[in-house]
VOPAKOL-31802 format. One line per 2 residues: their letters; for each residue x, y, z of C-alpha. Coordinates in Angstrom, 2 decimals. Layout:
BEGIN
A> X Y Z  ...
// end
This chain:
BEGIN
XX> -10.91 -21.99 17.62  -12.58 -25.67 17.84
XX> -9.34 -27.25 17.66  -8.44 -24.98 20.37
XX> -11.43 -26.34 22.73  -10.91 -30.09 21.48
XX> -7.32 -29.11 23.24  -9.08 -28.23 26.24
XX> -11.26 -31.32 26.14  -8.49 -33.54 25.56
XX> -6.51 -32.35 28.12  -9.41 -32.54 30.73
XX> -10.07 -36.18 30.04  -6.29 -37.11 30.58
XX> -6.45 -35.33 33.87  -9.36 -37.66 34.73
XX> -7.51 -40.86 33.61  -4.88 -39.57 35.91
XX> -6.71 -39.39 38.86  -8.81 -42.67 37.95
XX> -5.38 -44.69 38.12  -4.22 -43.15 41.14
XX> -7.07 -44.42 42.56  -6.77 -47.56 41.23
XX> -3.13 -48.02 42.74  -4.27 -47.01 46.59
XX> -4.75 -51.28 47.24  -3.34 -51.20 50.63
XX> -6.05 -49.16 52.02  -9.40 -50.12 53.36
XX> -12.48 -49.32 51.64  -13.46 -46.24 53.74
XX> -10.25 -44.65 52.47  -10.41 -45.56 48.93
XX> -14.23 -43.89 48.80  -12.77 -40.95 50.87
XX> -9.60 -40.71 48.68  -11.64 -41.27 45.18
XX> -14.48 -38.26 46.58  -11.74 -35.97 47.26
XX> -9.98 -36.53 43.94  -13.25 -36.23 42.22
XX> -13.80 -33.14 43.70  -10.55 -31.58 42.56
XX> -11.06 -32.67 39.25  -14.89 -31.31 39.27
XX> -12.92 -27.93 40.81  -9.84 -28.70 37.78
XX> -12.45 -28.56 34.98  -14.63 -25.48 36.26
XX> -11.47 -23.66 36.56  -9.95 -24.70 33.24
XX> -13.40 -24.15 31.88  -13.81 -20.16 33.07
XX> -9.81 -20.12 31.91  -11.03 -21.21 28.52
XX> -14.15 -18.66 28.39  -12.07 -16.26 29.04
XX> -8.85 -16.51 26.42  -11.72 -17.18 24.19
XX> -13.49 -13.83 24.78  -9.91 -12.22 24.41
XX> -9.31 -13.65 21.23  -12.21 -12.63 20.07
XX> -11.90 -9.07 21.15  -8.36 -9.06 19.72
XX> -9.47 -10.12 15.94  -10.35 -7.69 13.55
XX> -13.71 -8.30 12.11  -15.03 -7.65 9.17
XX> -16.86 -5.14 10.72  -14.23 -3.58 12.17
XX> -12.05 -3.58 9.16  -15.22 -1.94 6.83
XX> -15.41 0.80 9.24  -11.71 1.84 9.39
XX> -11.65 2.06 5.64  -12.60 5.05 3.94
XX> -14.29 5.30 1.02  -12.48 4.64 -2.29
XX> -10.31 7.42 -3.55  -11.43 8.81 -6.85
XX> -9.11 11.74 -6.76  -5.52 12.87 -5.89
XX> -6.20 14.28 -2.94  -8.29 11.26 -1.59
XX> -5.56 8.89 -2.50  -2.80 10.83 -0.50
XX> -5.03 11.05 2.32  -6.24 7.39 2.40
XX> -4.31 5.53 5.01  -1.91 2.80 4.89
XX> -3.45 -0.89 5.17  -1.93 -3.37 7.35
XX> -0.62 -5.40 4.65  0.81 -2.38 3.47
XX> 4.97 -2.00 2.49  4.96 -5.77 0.71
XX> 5.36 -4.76 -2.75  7.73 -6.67 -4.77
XX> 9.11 -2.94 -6.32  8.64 -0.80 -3.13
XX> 8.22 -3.19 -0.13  10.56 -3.68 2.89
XX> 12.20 -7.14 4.38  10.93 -9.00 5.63
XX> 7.97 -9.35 2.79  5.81 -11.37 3.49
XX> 4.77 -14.29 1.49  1.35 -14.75 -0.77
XX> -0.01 -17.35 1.11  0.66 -15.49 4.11
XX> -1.31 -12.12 3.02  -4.41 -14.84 1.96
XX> -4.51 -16.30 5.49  -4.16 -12.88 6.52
XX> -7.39 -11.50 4.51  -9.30 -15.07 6.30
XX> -8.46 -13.91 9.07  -10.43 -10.95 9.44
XX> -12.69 -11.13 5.76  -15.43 -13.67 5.80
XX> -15.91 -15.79 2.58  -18.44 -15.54 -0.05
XX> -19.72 -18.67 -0.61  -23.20 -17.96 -2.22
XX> -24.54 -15.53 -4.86  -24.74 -12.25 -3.00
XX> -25.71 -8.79 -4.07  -23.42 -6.00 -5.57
XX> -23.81 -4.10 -2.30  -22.34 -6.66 -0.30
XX> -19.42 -7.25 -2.60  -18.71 -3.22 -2.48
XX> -18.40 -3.87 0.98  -16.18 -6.38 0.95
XX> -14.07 -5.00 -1.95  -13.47 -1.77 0.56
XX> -12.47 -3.44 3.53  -10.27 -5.86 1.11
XX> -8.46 -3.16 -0.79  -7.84 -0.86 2.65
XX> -5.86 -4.08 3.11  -3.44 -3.26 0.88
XX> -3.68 0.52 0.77  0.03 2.14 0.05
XX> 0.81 5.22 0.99  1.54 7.59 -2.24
XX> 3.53 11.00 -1.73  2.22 14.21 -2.66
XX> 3.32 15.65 -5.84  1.54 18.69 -4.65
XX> 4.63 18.87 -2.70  7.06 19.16 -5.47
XX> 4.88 22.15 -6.74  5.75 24.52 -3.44
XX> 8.98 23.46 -3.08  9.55 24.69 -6.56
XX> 7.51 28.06 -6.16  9.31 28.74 -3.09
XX> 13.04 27.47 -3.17  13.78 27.67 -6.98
XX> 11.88 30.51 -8.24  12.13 32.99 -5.44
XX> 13.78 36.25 -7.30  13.74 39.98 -7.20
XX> 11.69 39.56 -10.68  8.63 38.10 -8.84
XX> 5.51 39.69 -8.11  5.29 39.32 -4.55
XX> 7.56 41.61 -2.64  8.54 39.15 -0.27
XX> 10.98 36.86 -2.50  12.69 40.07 -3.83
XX> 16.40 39.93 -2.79  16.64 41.74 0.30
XX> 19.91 43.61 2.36  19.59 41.18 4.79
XX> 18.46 37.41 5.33  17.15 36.80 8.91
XX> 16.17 33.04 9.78  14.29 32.00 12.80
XX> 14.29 28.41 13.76  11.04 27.20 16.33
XX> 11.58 24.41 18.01  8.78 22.24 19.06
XX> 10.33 20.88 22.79  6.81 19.28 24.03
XX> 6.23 15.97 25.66  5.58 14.15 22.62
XX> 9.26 15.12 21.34  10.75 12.06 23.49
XX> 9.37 9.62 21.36  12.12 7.68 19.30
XX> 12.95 7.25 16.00  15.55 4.43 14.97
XX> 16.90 4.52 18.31  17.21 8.06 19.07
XX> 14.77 10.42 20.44  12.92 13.04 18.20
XX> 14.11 15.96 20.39  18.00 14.78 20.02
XX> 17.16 14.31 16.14  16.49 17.80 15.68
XX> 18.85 18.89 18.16  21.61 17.55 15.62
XX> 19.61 19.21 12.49  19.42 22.17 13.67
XX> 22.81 22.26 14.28  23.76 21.22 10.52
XX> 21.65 23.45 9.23  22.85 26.59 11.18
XX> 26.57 25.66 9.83  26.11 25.58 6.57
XX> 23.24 29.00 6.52  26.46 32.12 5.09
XX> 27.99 34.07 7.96  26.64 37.41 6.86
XX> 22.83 35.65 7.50  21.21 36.37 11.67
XX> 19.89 33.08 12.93  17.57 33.00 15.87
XX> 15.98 30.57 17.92  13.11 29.92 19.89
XX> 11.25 27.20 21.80  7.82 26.16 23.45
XX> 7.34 22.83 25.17  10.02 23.16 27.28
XX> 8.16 23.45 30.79  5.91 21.17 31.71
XX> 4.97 18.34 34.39  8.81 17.21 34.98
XX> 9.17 21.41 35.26  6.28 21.61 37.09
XX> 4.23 23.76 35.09  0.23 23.04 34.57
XX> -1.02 22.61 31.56  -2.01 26.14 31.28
XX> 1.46 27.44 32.47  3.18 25.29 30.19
XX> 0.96 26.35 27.13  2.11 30.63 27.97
XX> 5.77 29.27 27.94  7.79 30.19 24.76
XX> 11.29 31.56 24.89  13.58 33.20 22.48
XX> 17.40 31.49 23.75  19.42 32.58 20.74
XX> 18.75 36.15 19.63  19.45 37.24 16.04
XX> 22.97 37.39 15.53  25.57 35.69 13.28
XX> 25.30 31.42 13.95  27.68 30.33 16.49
XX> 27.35 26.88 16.39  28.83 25.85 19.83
XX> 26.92 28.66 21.71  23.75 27.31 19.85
XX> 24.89 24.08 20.91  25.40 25.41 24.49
XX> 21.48 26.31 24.48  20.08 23.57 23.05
XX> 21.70 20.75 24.74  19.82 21.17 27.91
XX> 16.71 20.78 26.23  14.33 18.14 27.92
XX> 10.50 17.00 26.39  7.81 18.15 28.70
XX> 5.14 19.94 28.02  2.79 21.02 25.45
XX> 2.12 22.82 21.82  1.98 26.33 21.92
XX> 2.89 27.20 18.11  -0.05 30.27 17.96
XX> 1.49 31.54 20.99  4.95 31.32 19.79
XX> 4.60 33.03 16.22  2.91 35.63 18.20
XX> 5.85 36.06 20.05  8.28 35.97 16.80
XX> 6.35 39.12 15.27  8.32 40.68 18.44
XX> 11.39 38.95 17.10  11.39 40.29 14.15
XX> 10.10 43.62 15.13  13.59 45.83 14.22
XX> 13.40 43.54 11.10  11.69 45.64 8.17
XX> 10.24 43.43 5.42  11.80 46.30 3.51
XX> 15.38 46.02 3.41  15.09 42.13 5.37
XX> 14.38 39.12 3.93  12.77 37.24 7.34
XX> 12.15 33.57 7.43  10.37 31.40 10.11
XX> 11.05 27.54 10.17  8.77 25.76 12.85
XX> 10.28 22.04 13.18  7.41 19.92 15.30
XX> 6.23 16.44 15.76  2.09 17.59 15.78
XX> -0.38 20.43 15.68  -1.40 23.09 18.11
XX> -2.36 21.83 21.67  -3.29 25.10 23.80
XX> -6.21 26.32 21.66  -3.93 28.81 20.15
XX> -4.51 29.93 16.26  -1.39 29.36 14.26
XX> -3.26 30.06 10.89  -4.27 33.04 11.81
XX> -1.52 34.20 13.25  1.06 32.92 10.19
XX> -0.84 35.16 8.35  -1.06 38.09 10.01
XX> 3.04 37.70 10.05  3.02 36.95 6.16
XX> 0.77 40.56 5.67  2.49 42.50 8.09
XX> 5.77 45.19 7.77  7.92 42.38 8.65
XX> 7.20 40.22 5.52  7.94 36.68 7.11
XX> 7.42 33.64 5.45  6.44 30.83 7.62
XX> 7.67 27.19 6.84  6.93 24.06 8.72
XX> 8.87 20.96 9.08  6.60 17.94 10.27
XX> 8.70 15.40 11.89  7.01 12.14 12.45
XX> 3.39 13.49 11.97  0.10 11.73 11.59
XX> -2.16 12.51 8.67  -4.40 14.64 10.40
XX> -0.99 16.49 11.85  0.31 16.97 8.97
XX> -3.19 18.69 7.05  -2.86 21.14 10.25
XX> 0.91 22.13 10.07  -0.04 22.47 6.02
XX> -2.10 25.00 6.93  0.17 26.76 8.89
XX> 2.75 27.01 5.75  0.54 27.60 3.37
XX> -1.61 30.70 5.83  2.30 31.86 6.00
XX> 3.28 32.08 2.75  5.68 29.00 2.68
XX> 6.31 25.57 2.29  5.13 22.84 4.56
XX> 7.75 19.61 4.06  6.97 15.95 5.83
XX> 9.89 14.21 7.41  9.54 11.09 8.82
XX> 12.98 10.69 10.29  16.47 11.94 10.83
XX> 17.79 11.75 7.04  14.49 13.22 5.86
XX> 14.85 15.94 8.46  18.04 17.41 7.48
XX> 16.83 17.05 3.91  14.03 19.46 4.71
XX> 16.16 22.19 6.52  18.45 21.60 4.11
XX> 15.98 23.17 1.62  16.53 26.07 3.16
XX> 19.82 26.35 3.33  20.09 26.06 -0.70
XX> 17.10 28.66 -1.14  19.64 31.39 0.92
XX> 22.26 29.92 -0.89  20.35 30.39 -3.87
XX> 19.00 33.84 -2.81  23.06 34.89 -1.84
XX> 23.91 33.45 -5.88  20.97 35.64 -7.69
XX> 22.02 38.68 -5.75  25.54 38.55 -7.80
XX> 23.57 37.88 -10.72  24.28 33.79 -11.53
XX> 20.76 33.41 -13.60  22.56 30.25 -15.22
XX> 22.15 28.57 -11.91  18.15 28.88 -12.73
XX> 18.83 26.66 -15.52  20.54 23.72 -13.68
XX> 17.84 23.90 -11.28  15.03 23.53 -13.54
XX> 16.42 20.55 -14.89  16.92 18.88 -11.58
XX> 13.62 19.81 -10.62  12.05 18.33 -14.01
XX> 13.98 14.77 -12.91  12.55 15.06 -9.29
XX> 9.06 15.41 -10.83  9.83 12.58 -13.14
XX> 11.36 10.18 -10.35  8.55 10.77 -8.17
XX> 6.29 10.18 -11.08  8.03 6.59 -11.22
XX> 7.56 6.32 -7.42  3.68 6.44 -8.13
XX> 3.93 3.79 -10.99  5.74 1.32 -8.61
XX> 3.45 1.97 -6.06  0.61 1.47 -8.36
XX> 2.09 -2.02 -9.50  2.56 -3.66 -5.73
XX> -0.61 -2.74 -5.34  -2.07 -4.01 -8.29
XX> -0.16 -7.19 -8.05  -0.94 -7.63 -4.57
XX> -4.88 -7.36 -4.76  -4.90 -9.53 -8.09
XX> -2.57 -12.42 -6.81  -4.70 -13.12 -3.96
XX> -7.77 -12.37 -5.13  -7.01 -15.59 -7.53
XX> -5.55 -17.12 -4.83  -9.04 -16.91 -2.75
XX> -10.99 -17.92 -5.58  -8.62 -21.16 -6.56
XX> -9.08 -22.05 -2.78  -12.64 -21.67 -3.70
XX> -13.10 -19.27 -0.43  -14.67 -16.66 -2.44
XX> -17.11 -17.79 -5.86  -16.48 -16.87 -9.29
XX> -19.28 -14.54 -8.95  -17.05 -12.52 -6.59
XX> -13.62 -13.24 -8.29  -14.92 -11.56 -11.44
XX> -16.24 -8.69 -9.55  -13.14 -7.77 -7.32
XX> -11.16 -8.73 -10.50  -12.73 -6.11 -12.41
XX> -12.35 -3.55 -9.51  -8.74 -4.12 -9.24
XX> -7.76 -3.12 -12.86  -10.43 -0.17 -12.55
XX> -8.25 0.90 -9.31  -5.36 0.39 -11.64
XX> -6.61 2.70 -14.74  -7.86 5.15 -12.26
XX> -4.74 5.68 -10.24  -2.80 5.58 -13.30
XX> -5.14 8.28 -15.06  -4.40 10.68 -11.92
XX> -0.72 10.08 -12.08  -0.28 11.31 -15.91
XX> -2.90 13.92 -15.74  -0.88 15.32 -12.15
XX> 2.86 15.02 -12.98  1.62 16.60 -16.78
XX> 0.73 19.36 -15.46  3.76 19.59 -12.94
XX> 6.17 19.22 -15.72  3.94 21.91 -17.25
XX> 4.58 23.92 -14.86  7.95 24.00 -14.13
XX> 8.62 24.57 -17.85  6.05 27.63 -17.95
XX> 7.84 29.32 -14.34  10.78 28.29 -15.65
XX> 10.49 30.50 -18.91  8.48 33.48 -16.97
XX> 11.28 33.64 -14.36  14.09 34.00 -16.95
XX> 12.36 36.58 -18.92  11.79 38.72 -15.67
XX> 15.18 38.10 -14.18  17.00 39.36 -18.08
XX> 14.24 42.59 -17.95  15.56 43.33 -14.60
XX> 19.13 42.84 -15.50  18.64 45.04 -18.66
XX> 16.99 47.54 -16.32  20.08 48.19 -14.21
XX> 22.77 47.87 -17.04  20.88 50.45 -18.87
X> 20.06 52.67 -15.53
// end
């Protein structure tokens, strides 16, 4: 910034020299003109250098508004994670995705991320207190915060798509006469936001689509929608949130008429979801839980907006005669999104599944279309497919496991090289440098410690539900060869 206002100065006195000389050169004048010409052009300049002067004040003040300070930067980082579900909740830094094992091009160099952290950390030149370097630590390592997946994730998925047979518990995953899907479609305003290049809405336009082709013939699809009217509609607020429409009834999926439905489709208005699982209870209402296996998938890019209750609601359709189980497909979704639609799932018996764009998308319908495939291949009696899927889900757990150590390691790497860095430039003292140092590899153990301990018992688990299932499904099959 003062090289910036020596600029300014510099500038203003070669303006002056300027005008000095073009006074110098007016010799074919009297004297009366020169002194008139030289007051005028001093009074331009006087007017040049209050002008440049407020220009200068006030790029100043907007650079200064635009830099993060310290303080800033302390109060946007939360406190430091000590558990798993503090370190999937703790937001990505800005230096985040420049990992030598996980990062993206362009990554950006190590001298780059130091003059990043002087840019907005302030250095520690004298001895300071252990308060003051906890402060600085957190705003420092928020810096480089990662973002970790949930392995919690893996756990329902497994629950849900692998392990649902007629030999559980809960009457609801018991093969049924009839498998009745009902996609929601989340049409609101927020829906014409794009990812790579295409909008959201179009996205799941095209997912829907593959996922209704490949669901067996003999299965009814449905589908309904909310969002669709709104201000370019012109609905109010309040009509738009009482707006939720069933515009493919239950029947066999015929892609083009589907198609036909959906392509009109336009982002408008707002997030009804409480209003429109309300609405599917009616849906499903010739649907017995009894002989119908009834599943609700809500695809939508954030929570409720019209003070509707989902939660409550999911349940209520979980408990009821109809049986449903109520996944949800965030696409795109903010932290705090994504904890609400969670809720949803998990209030509605099923599995709540992140996607962040179109691949990841038809990866999470797609998990539904192999749990009715599965359902359609235990209802002949294929156990052996159990097996192959409990060792494929034993590799996810162990690749994402892996995930977590690479993630770990940029991280690790990252603080550590320019922490030295910082201290060889002598911008923080050794005082410090052994402090942060000492927090970095206690970061390291710690996040480490939580990985083993979470993808033990994950591996645990799969082995144990694994064994149960198997045990239950042979009992069963003994039951009817013997009845």
């Amino acid at each position: 910034m003062i090289h910036k206002r020596l600029g300014i100065y510099a500038i203003t006195v070669f303006l002056f020299s300027i005008f000095i000389m073009a006074g110098c050169f007016q010799r074919g004048h009297d004297t009366e003109q020169v002194k008139e010409n030289k007051e005028s052009q001093e009074n331009t300049f006087d007017n040049e250098i209050e002008e440049n002067q407020k220009e200068f004040d006030k790029n100043f003040e907007l650079e200064e508004e635009e830099e993060n300070s310290f303080e800033d930067i302390f109060n946007k980082a939360p406190e430091e994670p000590k558990d798993l579900e503090a370190i999937i909740s703790y937001p990505a830094g800005p230096l985040s995705g420049n990992g030598k094992l996980t990062g993206k091009d362009p990554i950006i160099s190590d001298e780059e991320k130091v003059n990043y952290v002087k840019d907005v950390l302030p250095p520690i030149k004298e001895k300071d207190d252990v308060a003051y370097f906890d402060q600085w630590w957190r705003a420092f390592r928020y810096l480089f915060a990662e973002e970790y997946p949930d392995p919690r994730q893996i756990i329902e998925e497994m629950n849900y798509t692998h392990f649902g047979n007629e030999a559980l518990e809960d009457e609801r995953f018991h093969f049924k006469d009839q498998i009745n899907v009902l996609i929601v479609l989340d049409v609101s305003g927020s829906m014409a936001n794009e990812v790579d290049g295409k909008s959201m809405l179009q996205i799941a336009k095209d997912s829907i689509l593959n996922f209704a082709s490949d669901i067996p013939e003999d299965a009814n699809v449905g589908v309904r929608i909310y969002g669709h009217e709104g201000a370019s509609t012109g609905y109010t607020k309040e009509e738009s949130c009482q707006a939720t429409d069933l515009i493919y009834d239950f029947q066999s999926a015929n892609i083009s008429e589907i198609q036909e439905v959906i392509d009109p489709l336009s982002p408008t208005g707002w997030t009804p979801i409480g209003l429109s699982l309300e609405q599917a209870k009616e849906d499903f209402a010739r649907f017995s839980g009894e002989s119908n296996t009834n599943l609700v998938y809500i695809v939508s890019d954030g929570a409720e907006t019209c003070e509707g209750d989902p939660v409550t609601v999911a349940k209520e359709l979980a408990e009821s005669d109809i049986q449903s189980i109520v996944n949800v497909i965030g696409f795109n979704v903010g932290i705090e999104g994504q904890n609400n639609l969670r809720e949803i799932a998990e209030a509605g018996g099923g599995i709540y599944t992140n996607a962040g764009n179109e691949e990841e998308l038809n990866e999470a319908l797609g998990q539904g279309e192999a749990l009715i495939k599965q359902w359609n291949e235990w209802k002949q009696g294929e156990k052996a497919d159990i097996y192959e899927q409990r060792n494929e889900q034993r590799v996810k757990a162990i690749y994402e496991r892996n995930e977590w150590s690479y993630i770990i390691s940029d991280e690790f790497d990252n603080l550590r090289s320019v922490i030295h860095l910082l201290s060889e430039e002598d911008y923080i003292n050794n005082e410090a440098y052994d402090y942060f140092y000492d927090k970095v590899w206690e970061k390291r153990d710690l996040y480490i410690e939580i990985k083993e301990a979470e993808y033990k018992e994950l591996l645990d688990e799969v082995e144990e539900k694994y064994e149960e299932t198997i045990k239950k499904i042979n009992q069963e099959y003994n039951e009817n060869v013997d009845s």
